[in-house]
Phi, psi and omega in degrees: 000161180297139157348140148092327154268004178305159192268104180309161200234332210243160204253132205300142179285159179292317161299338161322308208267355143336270155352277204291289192321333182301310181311330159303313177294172217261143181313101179262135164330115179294142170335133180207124155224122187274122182243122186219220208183099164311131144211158197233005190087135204092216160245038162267139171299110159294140046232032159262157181245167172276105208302356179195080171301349193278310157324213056170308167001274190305311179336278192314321156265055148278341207251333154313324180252017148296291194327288176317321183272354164308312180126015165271149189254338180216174203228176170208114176265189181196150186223113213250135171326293204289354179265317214289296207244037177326292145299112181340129160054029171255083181278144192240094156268019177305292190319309203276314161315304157312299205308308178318313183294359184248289204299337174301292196310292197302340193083027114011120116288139182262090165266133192253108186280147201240161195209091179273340197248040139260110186235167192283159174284002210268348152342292218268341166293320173261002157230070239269334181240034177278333215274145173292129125283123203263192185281333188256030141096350193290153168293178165178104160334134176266151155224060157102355180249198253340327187071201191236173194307136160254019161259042161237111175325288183296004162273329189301309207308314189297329230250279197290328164304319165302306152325305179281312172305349177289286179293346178283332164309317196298294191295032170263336201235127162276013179267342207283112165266326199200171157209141186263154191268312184204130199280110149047063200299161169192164192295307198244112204269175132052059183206133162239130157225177193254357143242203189283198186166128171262129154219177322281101192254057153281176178260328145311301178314321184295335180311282159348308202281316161348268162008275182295331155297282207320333195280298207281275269245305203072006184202177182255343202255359154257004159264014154308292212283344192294297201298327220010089182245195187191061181276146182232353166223134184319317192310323208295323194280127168230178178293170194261159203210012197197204159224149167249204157255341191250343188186131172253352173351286186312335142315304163287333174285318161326315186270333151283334184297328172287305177316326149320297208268357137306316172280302189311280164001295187309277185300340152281354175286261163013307202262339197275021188269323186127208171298142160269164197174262145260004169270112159330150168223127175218170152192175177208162210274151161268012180186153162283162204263248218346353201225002184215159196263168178260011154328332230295162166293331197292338175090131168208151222295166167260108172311317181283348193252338170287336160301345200277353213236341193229161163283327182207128161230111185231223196220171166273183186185093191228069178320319179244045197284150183293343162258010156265140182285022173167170182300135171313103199291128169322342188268323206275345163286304193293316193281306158351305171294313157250015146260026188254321188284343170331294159347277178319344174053022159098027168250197238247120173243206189220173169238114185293320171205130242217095204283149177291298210217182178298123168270144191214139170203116202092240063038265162316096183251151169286186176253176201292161182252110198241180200252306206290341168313299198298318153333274168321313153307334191286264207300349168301299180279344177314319206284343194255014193078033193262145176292344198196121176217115176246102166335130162241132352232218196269318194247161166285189155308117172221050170221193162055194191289340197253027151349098160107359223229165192083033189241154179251026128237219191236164195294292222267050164057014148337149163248131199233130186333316177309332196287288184328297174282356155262345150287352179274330180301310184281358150296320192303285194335310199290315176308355184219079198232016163266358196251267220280011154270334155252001168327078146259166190277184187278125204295147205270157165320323213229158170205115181258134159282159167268116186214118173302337208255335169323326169287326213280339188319132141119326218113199164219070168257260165235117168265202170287337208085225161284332160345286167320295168264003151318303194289341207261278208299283169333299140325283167005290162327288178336287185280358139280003185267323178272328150109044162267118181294155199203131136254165188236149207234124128316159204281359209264318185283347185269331182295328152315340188086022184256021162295319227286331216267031177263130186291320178204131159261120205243128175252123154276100191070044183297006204306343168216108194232156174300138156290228215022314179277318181291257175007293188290334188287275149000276183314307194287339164293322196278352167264034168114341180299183104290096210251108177275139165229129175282194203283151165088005179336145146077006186319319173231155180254196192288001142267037180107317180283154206266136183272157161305333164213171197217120015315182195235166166049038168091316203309346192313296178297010170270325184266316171090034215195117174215162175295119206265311179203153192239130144256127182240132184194173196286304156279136181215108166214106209243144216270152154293103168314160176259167172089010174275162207255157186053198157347292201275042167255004147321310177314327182326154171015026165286124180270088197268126190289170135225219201187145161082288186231139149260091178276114174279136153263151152215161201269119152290015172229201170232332174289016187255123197262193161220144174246350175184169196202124153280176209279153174102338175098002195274157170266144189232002178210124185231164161230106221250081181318128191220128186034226169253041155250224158222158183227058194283117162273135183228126197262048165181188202242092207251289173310343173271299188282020172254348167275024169241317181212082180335328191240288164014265191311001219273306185327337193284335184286272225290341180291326192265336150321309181281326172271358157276318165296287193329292171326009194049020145342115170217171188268161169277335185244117182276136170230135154283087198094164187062024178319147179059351154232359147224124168265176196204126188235105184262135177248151173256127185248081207357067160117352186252104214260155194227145205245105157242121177256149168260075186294195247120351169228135144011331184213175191311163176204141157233103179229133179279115190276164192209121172247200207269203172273174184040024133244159186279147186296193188091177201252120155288160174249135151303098184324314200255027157196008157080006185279155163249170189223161206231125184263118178257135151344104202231169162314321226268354163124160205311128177218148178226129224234123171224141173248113166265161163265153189298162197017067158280173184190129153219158202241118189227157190223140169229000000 
């Protein structure tokens, strides 16, 4: 019998019987956060594999227990359609078998990457009408890439038999932690082409979207009337291939429908792994959707709605990647993070790929890759909740335009300053992975939506653009520069009523809102929120159509305020009233840029303040009490232009600073000195509260951190050398005075 149960003869003392009940309960795991390194054995670049792994054997485990002795703890492999499965219903699992089995020996956890849209030809043989269609009619060929549709029955049917014979091999090996499903979903992965291009109008996807009308429309005579057309058989209707002058509907119901059937696509990956359970299931984004527009042709995913679907959905992250035009400025890094955790609604999510090394594509190389880089990225996602981190990758590329350029050694197995400082993060991470498996961070104040439809304005003529997330990234900016934590809400959770526990709501480019969302918007000033809105709120509503009066959909009366006349020029500038009260007498006769649009307001009410006014005396900021909340209108895009040129722009920053302090808005950590390059984040860790500070620039900083109330004064420990540090007792609440080293970071627990 097991320990602990055999059978007493003499009647058991009550701990005894303590005992046994524990001894009873269901196994719990020990604390695990993988912080790891792609490899997939050798040097092959994923998603190719090494086609006759048994020579190899020893190479591969020499390089695992490098990978280990570094201080990592798992690895992350991948298993590609087209080698696995050369011949229909011939599986080739040698590669993915060794490795799992070396990694059972070395002591490894494993995330196994499934690589779908590398497929066998014999794919494209037996199924002859499988190939992406582009909007202009072109076939498009696999050359092991792209492969073909998977809204063709027989490619799906193939495509998830594989998957599953893939993961019941995996699941097998007691090194196997997870599995991600899908790289950086898009309809159409791994294609360089040199013009735009739309997919997918094969005729199964047009099959789908058909589909997906009839559930939203129910009928041909409303969809008629959404689009306005005059269709009489369902077979006729397909996505648009254009712009019109009478209705883009048909533009938005597409661009929505790809994002669906990205998320639908995911969760069929997903179910074909088997139960869920103790194997993690993810996949991640190649940018978090805050950083992208949702136009793309290529189709790019909605982050909250592909979360809805995996245990863990996170993101790549390639701050000096070889197609940027210079190293990630910390805001365009940090709103990244956080917005994948945004994403996650406060479950657990991963960094899918993580960069190792120098990026190259082509030509084109990035710029170096330093070790305090690789730190500093480590504990960057840390500070934001991530659950998971796999360096990509171990060795560099070592086929294709990106040859030579990510590794976090070197081809010829160098072990590299980088290798080192990111395994020594990831010893810290593992050794303290009771802390950091329950970390999160701390819930934030403040929320800018996130609105899908917000691009969509205009069509797909001249829409907002890169607009739209200047103003999201622009705010941000704004409350990282104060070291204010920020979310970012989706429009789908706020139209749910999922505002309130927000202080201030924040809208950017607001140029198209749902009625639902106005409606919820509406609930949330009167029950006490606080609502910033750039210029035009609601101007068109989802479906396209232009409101009557604008603000749109009743917001007018939320504002107190509606647009008297609409201006457009290059210049935009509004002066700060005088006599304001509080916070906002920063504003005074303050000269505050925007950008794009001059909206005149005028007030419908009387009680309605004005906070700034264009030339001429018309109002351009008004702020309005509306039940017991407030509502400020702003008659431009003031945040997209301080995210295009932060100093130039900078008033435009203290205005959006300033309407947040006013809201009584305060950080859990005040830092002193260094705005905008060192932050500072507390996450609560089942009892534990965890310190992660940030330098972020190229040279030294010295600042005094101040926290709030209720976290405590005394000496913290530092996770990763164990000194401790002493927050001493001020009026203004416990403060520590730091000399940072350039790009620097430190990590402290109480």
């Amino acid at each position: 019998m097991p320990f602990g149960l055999r059978v007493q003869l003499r009647r058991p003392s009550l701990p005894s019987l303590v005992i046994a009940a524990l001894l009873l309960q269901p196994h719990q795991p020990a604390p695990f956060v993988p912080v790891g390194v792609w490899y997939g054995g050798g040097t092959a670049r994923a998603p190719m594999l090494i086609r006759n792994p048994g020579p190899e054997r020893d190479a591969w485990r020499r390089d695992l227990e490098n990978i280990r002795r570094l201080g990592f703890n798992s690895i992350k492999c991948w298993v590609d359609w087209a080698t696995t499965e050369p011949r229909r219903g011939e599986y080739r699992f040698d590669a993915l078998e060794q490795l799992l089995s070396l990694a059972d020996e070395v002591g490894l956890r494993v995330i196994v990457q499934f690589y779908t849209d590398s497929q066998p030809e014999w794919i494209g043989r037996t199924y002859t009408d499988a190939s992406f269609v582009t909007d202009q009619g072109a076939r498009i060929g696999s050359q092991a890439s792209p492969g073909f549709c998977i809204d063709h029955d027989g490619v799906r049917e193939a495509m998830t038999r594989f998957i599953g014979a893939a993961a019941a091999r995996a699941r097998g090996h007691r090194s196997l932690y997870g599995f991600d499903v899908w790289s950086e979903p898009h309809i159409v992965n791994w294609v360089w082409f040199n013009t735009n291009v739309e997919f997918c109008y094969c005729r199964y996807t047009q099959t789908k979207f058909r589909e997906w009308l009839r559930k939203k429309y129910g009928s041909l005579e409303a969809l008629n009337a959404a689009w306005y057309r005059t269709f009489d058989r369902w077979d006729d209707v397909e996505a648009p291939r254009f712009g019109t002058i009478l209705s883009y509907a048909d533009f938005m119901d597409w661009k929505t429908f790809v994002a669906e059937k990205l998320r639908d696509d995911l969760k069929t990956k997903a179910d074909a792994t088997g139960a869920r359970g103790a194997v993690q299931i993810g996949s991640h984004s190649d940018a978090p959707a805050v950083l992208l527009s949702p136009l793309s042709g290529f189709g790019n995913p909605d982050d909250w709605w592909m979360t809805d679907v995996v245990d863990r959905y996170g993101t790549s992250i390639y701050p000096r990647h070889a197609s940027s035009a210079g190293p990630w400025p910390p805001v365009r890094l940090m709103s990244a993070l956080d917005g994948i955790r945004s994403a996650a609604r406060g479950h657990g999510w991963w960094i899918g790929e993580l960069q190792a090394g120098q990026g190259a594509t082509g030509v084109r190389v990035g710029t170096p890759v330093t070790a305090a880089d690789l730190r500093l990225w480590g504990w960057a996602t840390i500070s934001r909740g991530a659950q998971a981190i796999s360096y990509y990758a171990y060795y560099p590329m070592s086929s294709g335009y990106e040859s030579n350029g990510y590794g976090l050694i070197e081809l010829d197995g160098t072990v590299t300053d980088r290798a080192r400082a990111a395994g020594a993060f990831a010893r810290v991470v593992n050794d303290n992975a009771a802390i950091f498996a329950a970390a999160k961070p701390r819930g934030a104040q403040v929320a800018v939506l996130y609105n899908r439809l917000s691009y969509m304005t205009g069509g797909n003529t001249v829409g907002p653009g890169n607009t739209v997330r200047n103003s999201m990234i622009g705010f941000y900016r704004a409350l990282f520069e104060r070291n204010i934590p920020v979310d970012f809400i989706h429009a789908d959770d706020l139209a749910a009523g999922r505002a309130s526990r927000y202080r201030v709501v924040f809208l950017g480019t607001p140029l198209m809102l749902p009625g639902p969302l106005v409606s919820a918007l509406r609930t949330y000033v009167q029950n006490g929120g606080v609502l910033i809105s750039e210029a035009r709120p609601g101007w068109n509503d989802e479906r396209g159509f232009a409101n009557a009066r604008i603000p749109g959909g009743g917001l007018d009366e939320v504002f107190g305020a509606r647009e008297r006349e609409l201006r457009s020029g290059d210049i935009v500038t509004m002066t700060g009233g005088a006599d304001l009260p509080g916070p906002l007498a920063a504003l005074e006769r303050l000269t505050i840029p925007g950008a794009t649009f001059a909206e005149h307001l005028e007030r419908t009410r009387a009680d309605v303040r004005v906070l700034a006014t264009f030339e001429g005396g018309d109002a351009a900021i008004t702020d309005a009490r509306f039940g017991s909340g407030r509502a400020v209108l702003i008659g431009s895009f003031p945040a997209a232009a301080f995210e295009q040129d932060p100093v130039k722009m900078r008033h435009a920053g203290t205005l959006l600073q300033t309407l947040v302090q006013d809201a009584g808005v305060t950080p859990d950590v005040r830092v002193d000195g260094a705005p905008g390059l060192v932050e500072a984040r507390v996450l609560d860790a089942a009892g534990r509260f965890v310190l992660i500070a940030i330098n972020h620039d190229d040279a030294p900083q010295r600042v005094t951190f101040i926290l709030s109330a209720g976290l405590p004064a005394g000496p913290w420990r530092s996770v990763e050398d164990g000194t401790a540090v002493s927050f001493a007792a001020s009026p203004d609440g416990p403060l520590y005075t730091h000399q940072f080293k350039p790009r620097d970071v430190l990590v402290l627990t109480k």
